[in-house]
Residue, then its C-alpha position, 0 to 999 in steps of 0.5 A: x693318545x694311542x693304543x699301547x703296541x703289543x710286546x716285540x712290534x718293530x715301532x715306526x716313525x715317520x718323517x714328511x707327511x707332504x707325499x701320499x706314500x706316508x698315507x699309503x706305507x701306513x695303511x699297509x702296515x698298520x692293517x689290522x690283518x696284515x699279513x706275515x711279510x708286513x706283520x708286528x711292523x706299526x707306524x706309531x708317530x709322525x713328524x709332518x714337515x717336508x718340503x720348505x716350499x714346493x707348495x704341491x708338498x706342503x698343500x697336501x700336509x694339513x688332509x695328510x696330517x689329519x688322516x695319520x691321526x685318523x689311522x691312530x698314529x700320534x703326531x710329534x712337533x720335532x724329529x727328536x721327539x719322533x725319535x724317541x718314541x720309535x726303533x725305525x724311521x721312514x723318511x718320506x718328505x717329498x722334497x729330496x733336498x732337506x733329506x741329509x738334515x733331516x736323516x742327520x738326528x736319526x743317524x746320530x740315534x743310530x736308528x735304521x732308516x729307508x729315504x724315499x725317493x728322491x734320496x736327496x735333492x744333489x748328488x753331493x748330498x747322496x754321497x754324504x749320507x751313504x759316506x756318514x752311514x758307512x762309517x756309523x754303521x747304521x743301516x740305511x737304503x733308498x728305492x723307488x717301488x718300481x725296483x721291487x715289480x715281479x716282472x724285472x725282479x724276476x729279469x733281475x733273477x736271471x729269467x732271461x738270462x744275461x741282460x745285454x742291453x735295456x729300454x726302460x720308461x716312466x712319467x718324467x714330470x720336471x720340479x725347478x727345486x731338483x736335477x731333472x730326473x731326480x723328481x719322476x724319472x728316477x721310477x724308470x730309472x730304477x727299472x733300468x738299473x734293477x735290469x741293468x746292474x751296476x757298471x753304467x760307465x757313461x751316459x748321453x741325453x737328448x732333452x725336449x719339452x715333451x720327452x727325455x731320451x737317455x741312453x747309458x754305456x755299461x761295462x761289455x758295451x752293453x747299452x741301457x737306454x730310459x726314455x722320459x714321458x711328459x706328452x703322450x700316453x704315460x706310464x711304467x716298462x719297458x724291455x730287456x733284452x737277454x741272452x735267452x729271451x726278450x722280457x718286458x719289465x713290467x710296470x707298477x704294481x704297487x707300494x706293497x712290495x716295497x714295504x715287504x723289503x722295508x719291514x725286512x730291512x728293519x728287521x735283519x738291518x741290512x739294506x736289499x740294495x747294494x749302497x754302490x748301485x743306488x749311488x751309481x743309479x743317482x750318477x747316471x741322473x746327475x750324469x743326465x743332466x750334466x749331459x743337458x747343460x752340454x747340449x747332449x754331450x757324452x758325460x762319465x759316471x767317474x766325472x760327476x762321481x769324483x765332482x760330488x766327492x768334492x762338493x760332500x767334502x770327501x775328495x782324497 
């Protein structure tokens, strides 16, 4: 049994016990001095299946299943359970390509809900669920925690004045299930964007064992390059290059500052990112590997945008 939450707590539950990011959001939220910005927003059930069968998601699901009930939260057998004892969903199975099944319920119940990363497993499916919760009308966003870093919100708040160009970086370990950068990359690409904005009108890739090298044209012939690490020392950054001043982005600092933005997304209901950024940002990744498969060719954001359209079943 759990504790009863008190009167006016934002009741959550959560989706895909396989990433340690359940484990992580849950011990923030659930502490028992949390402070005003995380505050009366408790993970109350959790629904255990992710992946199908990456086995480094579905290994981790037992220790992580017994640590949720360690920390009070009650274990439920379906997503419709689930749903019934909460207001909020975090969807946090690690493998992106069951997200638009799973998030399709929670749609239907109306219920506010963050994706982790990755949002889906296609572009295609990206496409599908922002198209299904437009005309719902139901509240949904999706984000690395890199986004949400001091050093390029502050970037992205104008700190070095107009963003002309950007070189961001991240681990880029490669999963056979997902478009390549879908699964690592997707960190530093959302550093990039968080810099850049939208506008990436094309993008060209230079793929080896050890690295990637991706460089996007934007709107103003301004250019934004991520660089992919999987040999060498590894981590989060990288540069933006302003009309006032040269900055680094900063690294990563955190799951702390993504739950603050999520607690404020259930709260007010209405996403920090504009839907159209997180798509574009998922474009330029499929815009990446579109590129690989052409032996480095340049590949528009437009062309592989319209082809996922196709494949949602919402071409024009």
């Amino acid at each position: 049994m759990t504790a009863q939450q008190p009167e006016g707590v934002i009741k959550v539950g959560i989706i895909g016990l396989d990433t340690s990011h359940s484990i992580a959001f849950t011990k923030v939220l659930n502490a028992p001095d949390a402070e005003e910005d995380v505050a009366n927003c408790k993970v109350v059930c959790a629904y255990p299946k992710g992946s199908p069968d990456i086995e480094s998601s579905t290994s981790r699901v037992p220790a992580y299943t017994e640590q949720m009930k360690d920390m009070g939260v009650e274990i439920v057998d379906s997503i419709d359970a689930l749903l019934e004892r909460c207001d909020c969903v975090l969807l946090e199975s690690n493998d992106g390509r069951p997200h638009l099944e799973q998030y399709l319920p929670v749609l239907q119940a109306g219920k506010p809900c963050f994706i982790d990363k990755p949002l889906a497993g296609s572009l295609a499916d990206c496409v599908k669920i922002y198209a299904m919760a437009e005309k719902a009308g139901v509240p949904v966003f999706s984000s690395s925690s890199l986004r949400f870093s001091s050093g390029v919100q502050a970037i992205r708040q104008g700190a070095a004045g107009e963003v002309i160009g950007c070189d961001a970086y991240s681990p880029c370990h490669l999963e056979s299930t997902h478009p390549d950068l879908f699964w690592y990359g997707i960190h530093g690409v959302e550093l990039l964007f968080t810099a850049m904005g939208s506008g990436c009108q094309s993008v060209t890739r230079h793929h080896h064992d050890g690295v990637d090298h991706v460089v996007g044209t934007w709107t103003g012939n301004r250019i934004g390059t991520f660089r992919g690490l999987r040999s060498g020392k590894s981590g989060y950054g990288g540069v933006a290059y302003g009309s006032k001043a040269i900055q680094p982005l900063g690294g990563y600092e955190g799951y702390r500052p993504l739950v603050v933005e999520i607690v404020n997304f259930f709260r007010t209901r209405k996403s920090p990112i504009d839907p159209k950024e997180t798509l574009e940002l998922y474009a330029f990744m499929e815009a990446a590997e579109e590129s690989k498969r052409r032996g480095g060719e340049s590949v528009t954001i437009q062309e592989v945008l319209t082809q996922a359209k196709v494949q949602a079943g919402l071409a024009n």
